[in-house]
C-alpha positions as CSV (number, residue, x, y, z in Angstrom):
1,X,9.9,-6.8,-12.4
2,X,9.8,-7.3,-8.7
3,X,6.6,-7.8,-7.2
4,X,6.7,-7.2,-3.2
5,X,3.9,-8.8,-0.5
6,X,2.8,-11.8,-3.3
7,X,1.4,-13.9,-1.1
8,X,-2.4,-12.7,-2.2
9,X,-4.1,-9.5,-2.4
10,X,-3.0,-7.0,-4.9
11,X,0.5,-8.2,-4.9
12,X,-0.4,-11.9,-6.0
13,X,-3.3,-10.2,-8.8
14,X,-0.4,-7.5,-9.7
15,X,2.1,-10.5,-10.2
16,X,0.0,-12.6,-12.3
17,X,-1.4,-9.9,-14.6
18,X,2.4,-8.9,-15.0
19,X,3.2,-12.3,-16.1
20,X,0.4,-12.4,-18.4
21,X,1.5,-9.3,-19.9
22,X,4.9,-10.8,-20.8
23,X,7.0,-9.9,-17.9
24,X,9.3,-11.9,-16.0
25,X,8.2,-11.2,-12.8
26,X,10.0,-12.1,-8.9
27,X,7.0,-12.5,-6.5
28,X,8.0,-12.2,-3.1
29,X,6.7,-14.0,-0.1
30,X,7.2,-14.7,3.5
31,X,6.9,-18.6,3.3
32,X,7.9,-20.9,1.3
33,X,4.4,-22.5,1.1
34,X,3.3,-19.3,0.1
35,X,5.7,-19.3,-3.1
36,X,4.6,-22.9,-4.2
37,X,0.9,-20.9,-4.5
38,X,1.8,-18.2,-6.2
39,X,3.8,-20.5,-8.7
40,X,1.4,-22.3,-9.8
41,X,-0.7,-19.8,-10.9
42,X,1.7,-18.3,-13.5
43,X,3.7,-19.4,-16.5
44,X,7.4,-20.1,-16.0
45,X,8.1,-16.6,-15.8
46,X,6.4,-16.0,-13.1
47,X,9.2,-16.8,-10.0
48,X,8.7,-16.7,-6.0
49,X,11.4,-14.8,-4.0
50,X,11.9,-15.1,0.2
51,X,11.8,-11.7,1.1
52,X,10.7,-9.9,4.7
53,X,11.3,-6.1,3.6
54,X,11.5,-5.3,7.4
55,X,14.7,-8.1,8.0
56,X,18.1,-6.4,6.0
57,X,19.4,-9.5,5.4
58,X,16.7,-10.9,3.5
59,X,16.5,-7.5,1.3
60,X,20.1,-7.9,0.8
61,X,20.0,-11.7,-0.3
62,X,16.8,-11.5,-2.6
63,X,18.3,-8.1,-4.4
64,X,21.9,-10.6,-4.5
65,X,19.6,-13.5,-6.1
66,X,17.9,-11.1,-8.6
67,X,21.1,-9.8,-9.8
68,X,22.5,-13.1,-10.7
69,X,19.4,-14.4,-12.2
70,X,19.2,-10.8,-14.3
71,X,23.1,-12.3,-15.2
72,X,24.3,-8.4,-16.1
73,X,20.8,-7.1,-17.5
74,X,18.7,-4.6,-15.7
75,X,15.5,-4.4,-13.9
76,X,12.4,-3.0,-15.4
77,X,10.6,-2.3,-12.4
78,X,9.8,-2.7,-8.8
79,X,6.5,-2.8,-6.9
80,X,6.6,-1.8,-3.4
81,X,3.3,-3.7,-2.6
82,X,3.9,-5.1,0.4
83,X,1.9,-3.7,3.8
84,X,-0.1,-4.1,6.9
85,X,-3.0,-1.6,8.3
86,X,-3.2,-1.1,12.2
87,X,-6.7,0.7,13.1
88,X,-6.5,1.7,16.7
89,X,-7.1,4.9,18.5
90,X,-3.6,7.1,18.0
91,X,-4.2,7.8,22.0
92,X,-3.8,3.7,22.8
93,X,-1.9,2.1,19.7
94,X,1.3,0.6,21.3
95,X,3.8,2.3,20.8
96,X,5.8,-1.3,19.0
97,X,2.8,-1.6,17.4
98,X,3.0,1.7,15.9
99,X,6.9,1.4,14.9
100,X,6.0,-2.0,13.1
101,X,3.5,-0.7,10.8
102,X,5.8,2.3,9.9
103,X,8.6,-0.6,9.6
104,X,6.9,-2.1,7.0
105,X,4.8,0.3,4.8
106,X,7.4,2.4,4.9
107,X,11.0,2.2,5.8
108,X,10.1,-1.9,4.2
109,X,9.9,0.3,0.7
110,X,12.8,2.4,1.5
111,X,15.0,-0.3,2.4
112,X,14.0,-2.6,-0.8
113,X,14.7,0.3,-3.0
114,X,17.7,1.2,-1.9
115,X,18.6,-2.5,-2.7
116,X,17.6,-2.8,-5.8
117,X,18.3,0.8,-7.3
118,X,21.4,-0.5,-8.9
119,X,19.9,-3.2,-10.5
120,X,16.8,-0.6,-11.7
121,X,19.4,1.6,-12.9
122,X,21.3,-1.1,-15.1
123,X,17.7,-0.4,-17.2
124,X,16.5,2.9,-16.3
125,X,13.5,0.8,-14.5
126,X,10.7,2.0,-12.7
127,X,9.6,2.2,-9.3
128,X,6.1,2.0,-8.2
129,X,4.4,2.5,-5.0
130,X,1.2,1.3,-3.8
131,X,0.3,3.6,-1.4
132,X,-3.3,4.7,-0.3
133,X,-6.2,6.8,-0.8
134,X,-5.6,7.6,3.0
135,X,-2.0,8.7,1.9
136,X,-3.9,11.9,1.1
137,X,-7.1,11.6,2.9
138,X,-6.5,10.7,6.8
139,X,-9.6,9.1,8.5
140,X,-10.0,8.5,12.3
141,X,-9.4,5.4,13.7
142,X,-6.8,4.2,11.3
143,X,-4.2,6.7,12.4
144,X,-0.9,4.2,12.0
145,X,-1.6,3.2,8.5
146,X,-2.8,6.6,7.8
147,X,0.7,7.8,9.1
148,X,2.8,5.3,7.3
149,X,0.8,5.8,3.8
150,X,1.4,9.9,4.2
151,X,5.1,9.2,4.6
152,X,5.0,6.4,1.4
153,X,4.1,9.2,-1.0
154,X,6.4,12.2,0.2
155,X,9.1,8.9,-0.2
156,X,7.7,8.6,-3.5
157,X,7.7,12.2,-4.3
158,X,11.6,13.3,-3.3
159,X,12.5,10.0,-5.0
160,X,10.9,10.8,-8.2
161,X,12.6,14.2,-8.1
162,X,16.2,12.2,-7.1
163,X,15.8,9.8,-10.1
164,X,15.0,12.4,-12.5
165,X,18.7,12.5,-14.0
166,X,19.1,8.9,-15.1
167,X,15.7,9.3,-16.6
168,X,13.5,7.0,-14.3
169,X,10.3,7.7,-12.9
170,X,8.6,7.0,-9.6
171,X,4.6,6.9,-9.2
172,X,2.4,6.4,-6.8
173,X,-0.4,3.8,-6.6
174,X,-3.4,5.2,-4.6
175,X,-6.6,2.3,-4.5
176,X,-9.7,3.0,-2.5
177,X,-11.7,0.1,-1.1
178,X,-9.9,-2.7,-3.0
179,X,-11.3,-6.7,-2.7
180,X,-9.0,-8.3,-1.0
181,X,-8.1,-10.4,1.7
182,X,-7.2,-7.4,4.3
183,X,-11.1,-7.3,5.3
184,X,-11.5,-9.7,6.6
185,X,-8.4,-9.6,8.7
186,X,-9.6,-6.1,10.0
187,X,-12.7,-7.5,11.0
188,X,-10.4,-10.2,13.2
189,X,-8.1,-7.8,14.5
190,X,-10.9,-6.6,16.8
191,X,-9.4,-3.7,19.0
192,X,-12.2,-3.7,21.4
193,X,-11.8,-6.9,22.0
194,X,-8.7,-6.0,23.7
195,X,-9.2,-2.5,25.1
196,X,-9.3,-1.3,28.7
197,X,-12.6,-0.2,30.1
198,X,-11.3,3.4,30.3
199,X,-10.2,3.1,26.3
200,X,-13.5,2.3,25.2
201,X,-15.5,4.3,27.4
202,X,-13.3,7.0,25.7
203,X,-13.3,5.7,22.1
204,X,-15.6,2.4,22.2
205,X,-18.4,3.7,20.0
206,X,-16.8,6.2,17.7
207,X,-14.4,2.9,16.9
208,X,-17.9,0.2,16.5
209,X,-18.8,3.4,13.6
210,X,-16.3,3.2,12.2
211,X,-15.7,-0.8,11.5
212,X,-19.5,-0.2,10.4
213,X,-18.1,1.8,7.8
214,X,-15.4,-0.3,6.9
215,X,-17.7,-3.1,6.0
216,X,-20.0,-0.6,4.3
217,X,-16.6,-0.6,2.1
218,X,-15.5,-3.8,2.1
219,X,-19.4,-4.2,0.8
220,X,-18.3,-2.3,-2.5
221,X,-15.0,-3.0,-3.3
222,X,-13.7,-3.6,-6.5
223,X,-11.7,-6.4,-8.1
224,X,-7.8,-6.1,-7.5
225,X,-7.4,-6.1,-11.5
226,X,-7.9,-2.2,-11.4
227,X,-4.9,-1.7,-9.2
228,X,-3.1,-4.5,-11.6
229,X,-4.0,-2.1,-14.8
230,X,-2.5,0.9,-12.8
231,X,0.6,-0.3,-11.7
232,X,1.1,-2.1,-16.0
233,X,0.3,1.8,-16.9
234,X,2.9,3.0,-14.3
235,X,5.7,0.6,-15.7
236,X,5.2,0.7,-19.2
237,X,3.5,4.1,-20.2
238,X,5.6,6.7,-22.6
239,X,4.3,9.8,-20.2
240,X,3.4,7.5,-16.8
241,X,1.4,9.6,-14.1
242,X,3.1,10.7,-10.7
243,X,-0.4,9.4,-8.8
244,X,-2.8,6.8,-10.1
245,X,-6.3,6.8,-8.3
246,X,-7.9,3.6,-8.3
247,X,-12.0,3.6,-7.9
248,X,-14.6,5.9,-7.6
249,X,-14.7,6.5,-3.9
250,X,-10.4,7.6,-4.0
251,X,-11.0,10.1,-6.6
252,X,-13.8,11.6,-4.9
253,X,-12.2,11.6,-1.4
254,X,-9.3,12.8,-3.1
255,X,-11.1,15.6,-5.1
256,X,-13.0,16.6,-1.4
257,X,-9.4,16.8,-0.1
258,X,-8.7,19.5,-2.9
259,X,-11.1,21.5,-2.8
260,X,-12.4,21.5,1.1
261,X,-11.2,23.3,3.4
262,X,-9.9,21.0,6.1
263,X,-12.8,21.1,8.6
264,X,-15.1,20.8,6.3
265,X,-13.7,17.4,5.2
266,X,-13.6,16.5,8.8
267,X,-16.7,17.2,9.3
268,X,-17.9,15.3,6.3
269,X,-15.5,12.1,7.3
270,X,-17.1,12.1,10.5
271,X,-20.9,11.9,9.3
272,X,-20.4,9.4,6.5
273,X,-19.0,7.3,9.0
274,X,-21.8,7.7,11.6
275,X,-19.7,9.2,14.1
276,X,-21.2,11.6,17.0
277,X,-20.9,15.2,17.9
278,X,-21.2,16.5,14.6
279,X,-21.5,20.2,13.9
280,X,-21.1,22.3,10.7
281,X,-17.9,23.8,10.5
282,X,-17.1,27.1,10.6
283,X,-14.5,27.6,7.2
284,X,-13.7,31.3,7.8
């Protein structure tokens, strides 16, 4: 199995537990440094791989190196883990900011896919995507990863559909508030810090809400090891699910989705995240 974005979080919990479980698994990292970590907490089965999924070349030379350590066999599966989440205002995200967190939670998944297909087909392997509750429940202030999540599982879902004649299946990964590492980078990457007077006269307390609510949630997450079970379920299930939601606060945002009518879930996102203005919707 190929594990993508390693380096900690899910991915390095994912890689370990895969390891654990018997598979031979190819963590990739950025750094070298990185790999020596990641190493060392796993058996010998459990291997570090370069890889930048937003660089070609280094998709194309850690497929090349996973094909001759496989020496003619196939590849079980492959974990598109690897992501970024930009929370800004969609009216004053930069534009390159905005292109580089499409780049890599979503054309990075595409492009390390495409790589390794052959190699998934040698096996009729699996591919698995770990996408987001906000890939089907879009909250303000997080617009870009919103964005890049929504397009990860229609990827997911015309791939699923493509791959359906060699027998191989495609799922989706879709955690809630998840214990990891990302938190506490949020709370550094500060985007009032930086904002213009006339951004945050426009924006500045809806955004202070909502990182209120993000540490209301970073407050409850839950252990990494329940995205780790998911993604074992997705690989090696007889009848795998398309969509795997991982805690209690994505299946009931999820279920709210469902069976709300789309102003009414606005208007519900916007109070439980302390946000002004608030009116009940008219749903007729």
């Amino acid at each position: 199995v190929v594990m993508t974005g390693a380096s900690s979080g899910i991915g390095a919990a994912g890689a370990q537990y895969l390891d654990e479980k018997g598979f031979r698994v190819f963590a990739t990292v950025r750094r070298q440094s990185d790999g020596e970590k990641i190493a060392a907490l796993g058996s010998s089965r459990l291997e570090p791989l370069l890889l930048d999924v937003t660089d070609p070349e280094s998709v194309a030379g850690a497929a090349e190196i996973v094909d001759g350590r496989l020496m003619g066999r196939g590849l079980a599966g492959l974990v598109n883990n690897a992501g970024v989440s930009v929370d800004v205002p969609l009216e004053c995200v930069d534009i390159g900011v905005l292109r580089r967190q499409l780049e890599v939670n979503t054309i990075g998944p595409a492009a390390v896919t495409q790589a390794f297909l052959p190699l998934l087909r040698r096996a009729r392997g699996r591919v698995v995507n770990v996408s987001s509750v906000n890939g089907r429940v879009a909250s303000p202030f997080s617009g870009p990863y919103c964005m890049s999540k929504f397009a990860l599982e229609a990827f997911t879902d015309c791939l699923r559909q493509e791959l359906a004649d060699w027998g191989m299946h495609v799922a989706s990964v879709q955690p809630g508030a998840i214990a990891t590492a990302m938190w506490d980078k949020g709370r550094e990457d500060d985007w009032s810090a930086e904002a213009s007077p006339q951004e945050l006269e426009l924006y500045g307390e809806g955004y202070q809400a909502y990182r209120g609510f993000s540490d209301r949630n970073a407050a409850g997450a839950i252990s990494c090891d329940a995205v780790s079970r998911a993604i074992f379920h997705a690989l090696t299930a007889r009848r795998p699910r398309t969509r795997y939601l991982v805690g209690t606060d994505a299946r009931l945002y999820a279920r709210l989705a469902q069976i709300c009518p789309d102003r009414l879930v606005d208007w519900i996102t916007r109070k439980v995240m302390g946000l002004g203005g608030l009116r009940f919707p008219r749903t007729g």
